[in-house]
C-alpha positions in Angstrom: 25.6 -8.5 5.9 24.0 -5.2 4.7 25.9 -5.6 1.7 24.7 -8.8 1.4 21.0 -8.0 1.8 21.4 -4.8 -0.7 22.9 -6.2 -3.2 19.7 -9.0 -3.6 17.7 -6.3 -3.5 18.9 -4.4 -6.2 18.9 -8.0 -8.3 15.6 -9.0 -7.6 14.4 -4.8 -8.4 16.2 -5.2 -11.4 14.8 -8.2 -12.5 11.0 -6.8 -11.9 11.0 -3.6 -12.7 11.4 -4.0 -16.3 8.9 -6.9 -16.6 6.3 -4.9 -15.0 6.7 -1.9 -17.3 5.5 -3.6 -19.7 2.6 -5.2 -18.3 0.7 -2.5 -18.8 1.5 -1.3 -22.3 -0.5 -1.9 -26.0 -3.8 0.4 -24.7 -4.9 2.7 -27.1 -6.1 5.6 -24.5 -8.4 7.2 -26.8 -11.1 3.6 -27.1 -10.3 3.6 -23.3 -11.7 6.6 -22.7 -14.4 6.2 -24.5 -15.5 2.7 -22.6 -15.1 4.0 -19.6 -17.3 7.3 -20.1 -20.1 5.0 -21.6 -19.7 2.0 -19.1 -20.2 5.0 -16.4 -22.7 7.1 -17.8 -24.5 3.8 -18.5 -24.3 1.5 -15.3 -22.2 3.5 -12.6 -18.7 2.3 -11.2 -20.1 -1.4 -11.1 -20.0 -1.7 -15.0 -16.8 0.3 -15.1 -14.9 -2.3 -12.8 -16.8 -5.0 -14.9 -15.6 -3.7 -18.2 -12.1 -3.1 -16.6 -12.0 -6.5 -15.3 -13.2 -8.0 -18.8 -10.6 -5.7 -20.6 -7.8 -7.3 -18.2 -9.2 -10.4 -18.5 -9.5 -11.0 -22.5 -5.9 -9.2 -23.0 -4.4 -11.9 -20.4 -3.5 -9.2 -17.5 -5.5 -10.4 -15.0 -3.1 -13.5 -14.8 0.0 -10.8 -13.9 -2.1 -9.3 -10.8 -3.5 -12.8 -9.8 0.5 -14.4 -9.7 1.2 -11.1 -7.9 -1.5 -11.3 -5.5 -0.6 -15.3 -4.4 3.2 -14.4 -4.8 2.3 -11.8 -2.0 0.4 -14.0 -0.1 3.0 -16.8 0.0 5.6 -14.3 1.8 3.1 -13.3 4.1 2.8 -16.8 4.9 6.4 -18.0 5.0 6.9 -15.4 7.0 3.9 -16.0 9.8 4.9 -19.4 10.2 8.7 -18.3 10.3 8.0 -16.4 13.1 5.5 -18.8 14.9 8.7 -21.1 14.9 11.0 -18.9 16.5 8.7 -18.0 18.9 8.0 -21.7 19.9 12.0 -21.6 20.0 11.9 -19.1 22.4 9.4 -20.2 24.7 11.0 -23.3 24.8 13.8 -22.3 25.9 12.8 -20.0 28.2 11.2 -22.9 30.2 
């Protein structure tokens, strides 16, 4: 069983891992550094997250942590209503 369960686990790491190196790749750190000194000496941490956000958003990045975010959210679900079944199971059958 623990075989089982370690094996998809290395499969499923291997198949991420290498498409999220990546996902972060192309910046040139030196323009970067320059934004972000004159989006906070200009407006704070609001305009940095705002230039950060636009940054993500015009290369196409934002779409990687938005499919991450609901992928996420989708196993947290599966798994509530999982349970909540199993628990009605058990109550059941405890009656």
């Amino acid at each position: 069983m623990y075989k089982k369960v370690y094996t998809i686990l290395l499969l499923t790491l291997g198949w991420f891992l290498p498409s999220l190196s990546f996902a972060q790749g192309g910046v040139d750190n030196a323009k970067t550094d320059t934004a972000v000194h004159q989006a906070v000496t200009a407006a704070g941490t609001t305009a940095r997250k705002a230039a950060m956000m636009d940054k993500m958003r015009s290369e196409g990045k934002i779409y990687v942590v938005v499919v991450c975010l609901v992928i996420i959210l989708l196993g947290i679900l599966t798994y509530v209503i999982r349970l909540d079944r199993k628990i009605k199971q058990l109550e059941n059958d405890f009656k």
